[in-house]
C-alpha positions as CSV (number, residue, x, y, z in Angstrom):
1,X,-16.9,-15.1,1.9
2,X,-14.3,-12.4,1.0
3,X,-16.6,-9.6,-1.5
4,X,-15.2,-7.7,-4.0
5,X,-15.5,-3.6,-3.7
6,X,-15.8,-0.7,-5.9
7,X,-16.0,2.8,-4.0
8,X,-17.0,5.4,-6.4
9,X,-16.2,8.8,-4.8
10,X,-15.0,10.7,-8.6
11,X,-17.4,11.3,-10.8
12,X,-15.2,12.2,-13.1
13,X,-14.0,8.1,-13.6
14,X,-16.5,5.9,-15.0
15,X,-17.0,2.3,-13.4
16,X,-18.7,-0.2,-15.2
17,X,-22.2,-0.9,-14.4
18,X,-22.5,-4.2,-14.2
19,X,-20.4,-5.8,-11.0
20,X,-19.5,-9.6,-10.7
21,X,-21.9,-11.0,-8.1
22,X,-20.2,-11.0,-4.7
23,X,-19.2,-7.1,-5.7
24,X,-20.5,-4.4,-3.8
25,X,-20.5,-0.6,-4.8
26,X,-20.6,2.2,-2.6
27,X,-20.8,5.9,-3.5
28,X,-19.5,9.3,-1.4
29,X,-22.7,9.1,0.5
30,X,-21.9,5.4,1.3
31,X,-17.9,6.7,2.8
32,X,-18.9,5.9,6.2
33,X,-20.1,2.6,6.2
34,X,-16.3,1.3,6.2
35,X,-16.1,2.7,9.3
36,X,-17.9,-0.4,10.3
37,X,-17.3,-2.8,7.8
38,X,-16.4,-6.2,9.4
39,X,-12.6,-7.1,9.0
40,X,-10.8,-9.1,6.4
41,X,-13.7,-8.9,4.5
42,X,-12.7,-7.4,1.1
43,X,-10.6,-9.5,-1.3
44,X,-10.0,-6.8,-4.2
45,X,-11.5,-3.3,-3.6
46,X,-11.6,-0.5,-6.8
47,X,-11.6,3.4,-5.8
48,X,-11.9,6.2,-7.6
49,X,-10.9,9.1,-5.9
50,X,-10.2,12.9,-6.7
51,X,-7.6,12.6,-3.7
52,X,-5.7,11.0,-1.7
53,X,-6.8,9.5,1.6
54,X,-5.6,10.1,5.3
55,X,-3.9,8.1,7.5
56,X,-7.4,7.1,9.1
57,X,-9.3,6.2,6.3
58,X,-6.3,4.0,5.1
59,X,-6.1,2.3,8.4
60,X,-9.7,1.5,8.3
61,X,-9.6,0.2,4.3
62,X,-6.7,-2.1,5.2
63,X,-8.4,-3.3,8.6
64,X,-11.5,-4.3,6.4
65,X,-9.3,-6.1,3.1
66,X,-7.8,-9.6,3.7
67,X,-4.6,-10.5,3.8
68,X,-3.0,-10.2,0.6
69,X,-5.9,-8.9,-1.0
70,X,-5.2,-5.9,-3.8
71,X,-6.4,-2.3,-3.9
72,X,-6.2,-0.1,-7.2
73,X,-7.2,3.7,-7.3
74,X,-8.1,5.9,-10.0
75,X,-7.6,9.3,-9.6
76,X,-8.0,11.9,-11.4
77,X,-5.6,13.9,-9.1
78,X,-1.9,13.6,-8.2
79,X,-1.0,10.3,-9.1
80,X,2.6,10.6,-6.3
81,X,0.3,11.8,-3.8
82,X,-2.2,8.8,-4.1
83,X,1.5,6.7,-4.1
84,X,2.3,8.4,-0.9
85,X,-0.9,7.7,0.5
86,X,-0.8,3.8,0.2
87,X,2.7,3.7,1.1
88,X,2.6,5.6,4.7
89,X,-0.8,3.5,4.8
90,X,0.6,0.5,5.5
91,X,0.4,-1.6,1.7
92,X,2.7,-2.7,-0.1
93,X,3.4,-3.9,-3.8
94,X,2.5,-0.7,-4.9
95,X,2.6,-0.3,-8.7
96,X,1.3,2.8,-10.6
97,X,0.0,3.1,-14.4
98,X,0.3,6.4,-15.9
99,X,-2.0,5.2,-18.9
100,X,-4.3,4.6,-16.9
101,X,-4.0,7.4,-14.3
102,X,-4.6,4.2,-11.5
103,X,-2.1,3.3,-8.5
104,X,-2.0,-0.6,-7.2
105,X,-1.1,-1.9,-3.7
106,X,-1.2,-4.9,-1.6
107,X,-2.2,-5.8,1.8
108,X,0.6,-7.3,3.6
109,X,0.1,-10.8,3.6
110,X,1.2,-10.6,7.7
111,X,-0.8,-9.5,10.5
112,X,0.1,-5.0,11.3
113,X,1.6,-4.9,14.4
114,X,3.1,-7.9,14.1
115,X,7.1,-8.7,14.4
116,X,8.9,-10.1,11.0
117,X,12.7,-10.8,11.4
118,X,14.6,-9.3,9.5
119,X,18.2,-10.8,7.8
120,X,21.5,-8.9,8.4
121,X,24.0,-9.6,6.9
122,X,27.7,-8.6,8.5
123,X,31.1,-9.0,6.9
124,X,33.1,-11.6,9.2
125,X,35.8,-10.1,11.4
126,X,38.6,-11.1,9.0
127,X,37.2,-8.8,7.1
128,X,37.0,-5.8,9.0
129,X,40.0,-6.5,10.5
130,X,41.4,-6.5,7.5
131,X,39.3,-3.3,6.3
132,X,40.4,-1.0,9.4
133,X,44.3,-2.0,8.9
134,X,43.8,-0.9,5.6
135,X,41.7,2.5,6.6
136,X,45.0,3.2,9.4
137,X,47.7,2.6,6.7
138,X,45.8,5.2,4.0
139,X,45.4,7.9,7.1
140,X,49.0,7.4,7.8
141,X,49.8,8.3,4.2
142,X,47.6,11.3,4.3
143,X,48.6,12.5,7.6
């Protein structure tokens, strides 16, 4: 059953008391125990953070959150650092509210590591044909 989590790690951001059942809530001292937190097991997890985390730690948060699943921080700190930090972490989505001094991300809904095709598009050769005859005549000009 997927849980929900709140990691409290500033002090200075209050989080409510009272959690919905399936929540769990883990403090500084409680940092490590994602570490070995069983995968895909977080559906929605809540931080609040005086900083941004490391590559590590994100690569652990994601390996524990479902697929899909949403993560928000509050931060008292730098707000594009906390950005930065989700982004080169591997989520996506990521949304920030300066009102609220919080940053919000997605897990990718896809496996990491995993191979997604990606669409090109390229002009037909009638078209670049057509764009390079154009490109010689205008150097001819110049020249």
């Amino acid at each position: 059953m997927a849980q929900q989590l709140f990691l409290h790690l500033d002090s200075s951001i209050s989080f409510p008391e009272k959690l919905p059942g399936s929540a769990v809530k883990w403090g500084s001292e409680d940092q490590s125990k994602l570490t070995s937190a069983t995968d895909n097991t977080f559906e929605q997890v809540w931080i609040s953070t005086p900083k941004p985390f490391g590559t590590p730690y994100m690569a652990n948060l994601l390996r524990t959150m479902s697929p899909s699943a949403t993560v928000t921080m509050c931060t008292s700190g730098d707000l594009p650092a906390v950005e930065r930090s989700l982004l080169f972490g591997g989520f996506t989505d990521i949304k920030t509210d300066e009102a609220k001094k919080s940053v919000s991300a997605k897990k990718p809904a896809f496996k990491l590591g995993a191979a997604k095709k990606f669409k090109k598009t390229v002009a037909p050769k009638e078209d670049t044909a057509r764009i390079r005859q154009e490109e010689k005549k205008k150097s001819k000009r110049v020249g």
